[in-house]
C-alpha positions, 0 to 999 in steps of 0.5 A, a space after each residue: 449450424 442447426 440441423 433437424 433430423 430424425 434420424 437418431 443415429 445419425 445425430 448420434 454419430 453428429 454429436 460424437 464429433 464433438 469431444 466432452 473437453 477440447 483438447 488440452 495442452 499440459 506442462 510446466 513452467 519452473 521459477 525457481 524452486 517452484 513448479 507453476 502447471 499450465 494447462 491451455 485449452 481446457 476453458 474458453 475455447 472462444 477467447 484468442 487465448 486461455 491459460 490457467 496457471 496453477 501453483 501450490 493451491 492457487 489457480 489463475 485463468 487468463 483470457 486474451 479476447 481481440 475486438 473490432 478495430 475502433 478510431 480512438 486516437 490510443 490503443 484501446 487495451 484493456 487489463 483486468 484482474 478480479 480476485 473472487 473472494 470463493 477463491 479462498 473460502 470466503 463470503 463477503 462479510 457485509 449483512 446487505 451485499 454479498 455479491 463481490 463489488 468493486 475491485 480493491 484498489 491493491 486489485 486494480 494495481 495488480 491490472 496495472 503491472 501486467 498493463 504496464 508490461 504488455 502494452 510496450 510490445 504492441 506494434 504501434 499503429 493497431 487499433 483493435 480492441 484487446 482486453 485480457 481478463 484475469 480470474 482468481 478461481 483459487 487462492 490458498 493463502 501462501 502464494 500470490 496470484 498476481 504473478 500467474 496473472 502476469 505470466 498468464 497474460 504474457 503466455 496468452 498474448 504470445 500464443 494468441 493471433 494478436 501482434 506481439 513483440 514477446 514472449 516475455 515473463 514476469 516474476 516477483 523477486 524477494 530478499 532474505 537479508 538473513 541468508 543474503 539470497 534472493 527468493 523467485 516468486 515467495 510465498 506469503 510466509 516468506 515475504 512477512 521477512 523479506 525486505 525486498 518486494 520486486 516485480 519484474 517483466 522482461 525477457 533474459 536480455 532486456 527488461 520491460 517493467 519494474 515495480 517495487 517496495 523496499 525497506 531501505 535497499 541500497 543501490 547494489 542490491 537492487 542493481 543485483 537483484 534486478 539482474 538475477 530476475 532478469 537471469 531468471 527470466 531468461 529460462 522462463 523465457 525458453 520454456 515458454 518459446 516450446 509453448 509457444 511452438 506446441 500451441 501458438 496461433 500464426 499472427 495477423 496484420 492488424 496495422 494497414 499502412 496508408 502507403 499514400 498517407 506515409 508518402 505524404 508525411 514523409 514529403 511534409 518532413 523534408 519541408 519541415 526540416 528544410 524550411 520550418 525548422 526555428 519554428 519547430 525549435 520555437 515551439 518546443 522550447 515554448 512548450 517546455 516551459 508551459 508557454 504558449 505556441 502560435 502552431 495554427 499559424 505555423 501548420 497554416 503555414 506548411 499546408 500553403 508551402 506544401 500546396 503551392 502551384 497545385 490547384 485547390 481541387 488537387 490539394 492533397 495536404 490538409 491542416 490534420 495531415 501538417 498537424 501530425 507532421 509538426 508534431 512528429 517534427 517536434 518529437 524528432 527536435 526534442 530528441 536531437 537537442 538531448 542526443 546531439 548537443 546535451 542540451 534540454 528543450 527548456 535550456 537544463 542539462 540532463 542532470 540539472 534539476 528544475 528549481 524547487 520551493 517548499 512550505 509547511 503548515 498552509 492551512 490553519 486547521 489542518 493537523 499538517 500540511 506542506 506544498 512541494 514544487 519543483 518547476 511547474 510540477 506542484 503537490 499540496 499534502 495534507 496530514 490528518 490524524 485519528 484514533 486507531 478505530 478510524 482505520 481502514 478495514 480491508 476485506 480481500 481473499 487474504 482476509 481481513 485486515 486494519 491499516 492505520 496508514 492511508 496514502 491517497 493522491 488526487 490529480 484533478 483536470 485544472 493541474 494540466 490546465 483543461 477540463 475533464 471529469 472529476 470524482 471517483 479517482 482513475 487507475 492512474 490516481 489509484 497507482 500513484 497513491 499507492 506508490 507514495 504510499 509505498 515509498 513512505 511505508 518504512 519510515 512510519 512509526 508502528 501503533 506502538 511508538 505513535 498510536 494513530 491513525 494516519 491519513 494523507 492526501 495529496 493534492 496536484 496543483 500544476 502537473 509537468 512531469 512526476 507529480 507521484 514523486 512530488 507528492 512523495 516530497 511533499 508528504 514527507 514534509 507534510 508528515 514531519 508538520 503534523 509531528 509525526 515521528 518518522 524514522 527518516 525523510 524520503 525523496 523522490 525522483 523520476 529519471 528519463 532516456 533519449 536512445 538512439 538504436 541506431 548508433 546505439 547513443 543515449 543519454 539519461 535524464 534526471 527530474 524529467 517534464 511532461 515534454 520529455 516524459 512523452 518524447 522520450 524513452 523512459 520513465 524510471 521513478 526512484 523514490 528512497 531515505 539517504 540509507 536506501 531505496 524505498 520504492 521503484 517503478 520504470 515504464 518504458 517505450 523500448 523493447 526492454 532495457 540494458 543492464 548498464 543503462 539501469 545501474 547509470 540511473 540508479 547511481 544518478 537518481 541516489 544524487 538527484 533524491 539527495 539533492 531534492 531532500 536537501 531542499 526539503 529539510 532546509 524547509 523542515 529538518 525533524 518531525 515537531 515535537 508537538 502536534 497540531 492543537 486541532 489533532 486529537 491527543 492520544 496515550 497508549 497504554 499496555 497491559 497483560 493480554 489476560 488483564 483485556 477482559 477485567 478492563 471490557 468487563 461483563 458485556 463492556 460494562 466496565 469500559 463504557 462506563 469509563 468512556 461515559 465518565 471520562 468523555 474519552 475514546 477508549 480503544 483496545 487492540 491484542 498484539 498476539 505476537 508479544 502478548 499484551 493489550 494495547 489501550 488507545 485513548 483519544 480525546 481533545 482534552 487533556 484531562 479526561 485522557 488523564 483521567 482515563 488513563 488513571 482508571 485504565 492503570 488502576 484497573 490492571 494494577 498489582 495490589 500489594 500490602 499497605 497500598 492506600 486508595 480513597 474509596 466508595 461504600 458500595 455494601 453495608 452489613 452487620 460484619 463491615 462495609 465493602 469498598 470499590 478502592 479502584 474502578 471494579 474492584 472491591 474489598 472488604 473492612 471488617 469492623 475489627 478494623 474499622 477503629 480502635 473503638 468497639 463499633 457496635 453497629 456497622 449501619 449507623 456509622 457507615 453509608 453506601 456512598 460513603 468516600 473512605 480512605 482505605 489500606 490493604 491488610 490483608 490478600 487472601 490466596 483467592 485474590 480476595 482483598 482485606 481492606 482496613 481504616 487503620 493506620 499500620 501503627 494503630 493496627 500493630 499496638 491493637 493486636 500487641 493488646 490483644 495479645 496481652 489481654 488473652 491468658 496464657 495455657 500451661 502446656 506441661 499441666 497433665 490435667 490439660 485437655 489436650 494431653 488426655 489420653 483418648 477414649 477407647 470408643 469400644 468401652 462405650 
């Protein structure tokens, strides 16, 4: 409020009221052998909650805001993650923009996981805006902000007014195979050994979310890992419930139950049940097998039973109130068929597959290409290959970095039959990209066993249920036609869930479709090669998960990814042997890291000329760890890759004696000519080996320009490099001549020079 006053004591004495800071809560939370300090109210007094979060030297704030009520059909949560490149002493590196831009698409995945984990534990029916924020304020290298973020958000939403089914936690569990021991929240140093890189969310009893990558896990080690972070979760889950009683905030309704509405769902399901229930059957086996439904008719129908006998002014049933009870009415018959007679709606058995059809090599120009569909679910890949300069460079506040192998998943409105808006991808494209390329990161070879650039694209044709893991199938065929070298084929598959809490019966499904995606309880995607598990992710609609139901779907996923890569590898076994003729070709080449200079040259002098005469793409990368160069030449023909290829190893060869080169004359004086015998390097003819023929001028027998074969006589303790036109033999006899020729001195003479006795300098 403002006030006026002319008193200046008294708005003196007002403004004492007023503290410099709000007060702050101070304590800690303990993951691991880690120490995470949490400090709330010190920022965003305005916000329904603000936690900033602090480990090591990295510093995350977490904002939870609650906005007006709006009818948008869903629950209009918003998550947001924002990684300041300031954090880590950084300005951006562009020359025009320096203002951060758009968020990385590893930033946008960060939002996902803590989406993914909190919004399952709304109460169903609210309808107000609520949007969490999470700045990045510090990062200092080693330990990840996105697992404060995710804790962060957690934390606030439980303190804040907002309804919410927590406390939960979060966490990132690493593996060190080398001690066989599992690593709570790692830092970055010990994820570059780890092979394991599992987040997890839930409570000490259940567990909400899972998101991970794996270098070829088995079953076991994850289903250990995954019950040693839920053990881990359940402490962070007591310290946060002190938290919540120092500081929480009481909740408010923000779900009004309509009490007439209800009473007239409820009315609309016993006349469903009791008399409309082979058209609810009807309608959910067509939709499980994409077919058409007459519901108009069907809910014209209901809304007339429902309204006999009543007048038209006190009609209280409408065709949107009979849609929702039909909708309602088919969930609930979706989920008996499963539960009670083991039967899916569109006739399978919960651990039957759908029928699967796969192809390569679709398009003619494409470096590769493949088409995987299972049921209506269909992925069309494609593989192309480039140089290694075409990688993708990614600024972030890790640093800069090169990736050489690119996933992108593409789903547009037509794959599920409607209309909508296409161009930039949507988060959901974004994550199931990224999980593809998860999954398929093991098996691609390194720089050094196939020097490319890789980048992959998947396209949805028709969606019904997993189109993420269907692009994954899809992309490993597609990989395998365009011949590259992949360490072993990767599958994917997604497992489902129909629950009942109240008997406490459940039944897990394997490759689930649309229907039972929307119905059902749980969406768990396991993706892996025969040896192991390469990526997970589980989102589910319950409270959490049980330990026993997660070890069940693991086993069966391992059964339904081995039988889907059966399929596939009766399409394609291994990987061509020759690429595309439209690929461009490219040899690798590795020298000494301290030999990279004599290849560039003095201002790259040397290597543009070599791309100038070869019409090659020579690029250049330093493996510091092993200490070498790698020279990548790419090119269509295969010639000037040979050619390239010949000048690069000339350049960085090791001269020994009596090696033999075909030379130019680059100099000519009156003692010899100088010869480059190789790209850059010279050496000098003398003319005493030029011929076994007095030469009396150099000038009028030799030419700059002049082609010489030439032989290494002589190299010289600098480096310097003696070159000769003579033949070994002809050398040999002329030097057996000049022996002969020269006299001999008697040694023993006294009167010989070298014995005289010296001279006394004195008696001069």
């Amino acid at each position: 409020m403002l006030f006026v006053s002319k008193n200046l004591t008294e708005i003196k004495e007002r403004w004492s009221m007023y503290p410099k800071y709000p007060k702050t809560y101070k304590t800690e939370i303990s993951v691991g052998d880690k120490i995470i300090k949490v400090e709330i109210g010190k920022f965003s007094e305005q916000a329904a909650a603000a936690v900033l979060l602090t480990l090591g030297g990295t510093t995350v704030h977490s904002t939870i805001a609650l906005g007006r009520k709006v009818n948008l059909g869903y629950f209009p949560l918003s998550v947001e993650f924002a990684e300041k490149l300031y954090s880590a002493g950084t300005i951006k590196g562009s020359r025009w923009v320096k203002r951060d831009g758009r968020p990385l698409d590893e930033t946008i995945l960060k939002a996902r996981v803590i989406d993914r984990s909190l919004r399952p534990l709304f109460p169903e029916g609210i309808t107000n805006e609520v949007q969490v924020i999470n700045t990045v304020f510090s990062y200092d290298g080693e330990n990840n902000p996105d697992m404060l973020g995710l804790l962060g958000s957690a934390l606030g939403m439980t303190i804040s007014e907002i309804p919410f089914t927590g406390p939960i936690a979060g966490l990132r569990v690493g593996l060190n195979q080398a001690q066989d021991q599992f690593i709570f929240d790692p830092t970055e140093t010990e994820m570059e050994t780890s092979a394991l890189d599992l987040v997890v969310a839930g409570t000490g009893e259940t567990i909400v979310m899972v998101e991970a990558g794996a270098n070829e896990v088995d079953e076991a080690t994850m289903v250990k890992a995954l019950t040693s972070a839920q053990t881990e979760l359940g402490q962070m889950v007591k310290q946060m419930n002190q938290i919540i009683a120092d500081v929480g905030k009481e909740k408010v309704a923000l779900v009004e139950i309509d009490q007439p509405k209800q009473a007239q769902l409820d009315k609309l399901k016993e006349l469903i049940s009791d008399q409309f229930n082979d058209q609810v059957k009807e309608i959910v086996q067509a939709q499980a097998h994409l077919q058409p439904t007459d519901e108009a008719a069907v809910i014209d129908a209901i809304v007339k039973q429902a309204n006999e006998g009543v007048t038209e002014e006190d009609q209280l049933i409408n065709s949107s109130l009979a849609k929702e009870a039909l909708y309602l009415a088919a969930k609930y018959e979706a989920r008996r068929m499963i539960l009670e007679d083991s039967l899916r709606p569109d006739g399978r058995r919960p651990d039957e597959i759908r029928p699967i059809w796969t192809e390569i090599d679709l398009f003619p120009h494409t470096h590769g290409s493949a088409m995987f569909k299972r049921g209506a679910t269909q992925a069309v890949t494609i593989t192309t290959l480039g140089s290694p300069s075409l990688g993708q460079h990614v600024e972030s506040i890790e640093g800069t970095e090169i990736r050489h192998y690119m996933h992108f998943y593409n789903m547009p409105p037509y794959a599920s039959g409607e209309t909508g808006r296409f161009g930039f991808p949507k988060r959901r494209e974004i994550g199931h990209g990224a999980l593809a390329e998860r999954a398929l990161l093991p098996v691609i070879p390194s720089q050094e066993e196939f020097p490319y650039t890789i980048q992959v694209v998947s396209e949805i044709m028709s969606s019904n249920g997993s189109t993420s893991q269907a692009s994954i199938c899809g992309s490993t065929m597609s990989l395998m036609a365009a011949g590259v070298p992949i360490k072993r084929p990767v599958a994917g598959i997604a497992m489902g869930l129909m629950s009942d809490p109240v008997t406490g019966k459940y039944v897990i499904l394997s490759d689930i479709q649309g229907l039972e995606d929307h119905t059902g309880d749980m969406d768990f995607k396991v993706a892996g090669t025969e040896s192991g598990i390469t990526a997970l992710q589980m989102d589910i609609k319950l409270t959490g998960l049980s330990e026993q139901i997660l070890i069940e779907a693991l086993k069966k996923a391992r059964v339904g990814r081995l039988y889907i890569m059966e399929k596939m590898l009766a399409t394609i076994a291994q990987p061509k042997a020759q690429l595309s003729e439209y690929a461009p070709k490219i040899v690798q080449v590795v020298i000494p890291a301290d030999r990279i200079g004599e290849i560039i040259g003095p201002g790259g002098k040397h290597i543009k000329a070599l791309i100038e005469e070869t019409g090659a793409e020579i690029d250049i990368e330093e493996d510091a760890e092993r200490k070498v160069g790698l020279v990548n030449i790419t090119s269509t023909d295969e010639a000037a890759i040979a050619q390239a290829k010949q000048a690069i190893e000339n350049i960085v060869r090791v001269i020994a004696l009596n090696d033999e080169f075909d030379g130019k004359v680059t100099r000519v004086e009156d003692y010899g000519v100088f010869v480059e015998y190789l790209p850059g390097r010279e050496g000098l003819v003398h003319v005493s080996n030029m011929s076994r023929d007095f030469i009396k001028d150099v000038a009028s027998k030799y030419h700059i320009g002049d082609e010489l074969h030439v032989r290494v006589s002589e190299i010289k303790d600098d480096g310097k490099i003696g070159l000769s036109l003579l033949s070994q033999a002809d050398e040999a006899e002329m030097r057996e001549k000049n022996n002969h020729r020269r006299p001999q001195r008697d040694y023993n003479h006294r009167d010989n020079r070298h014995h005289r006795a010296p001279r006394n300098r004195q008696s001069r």
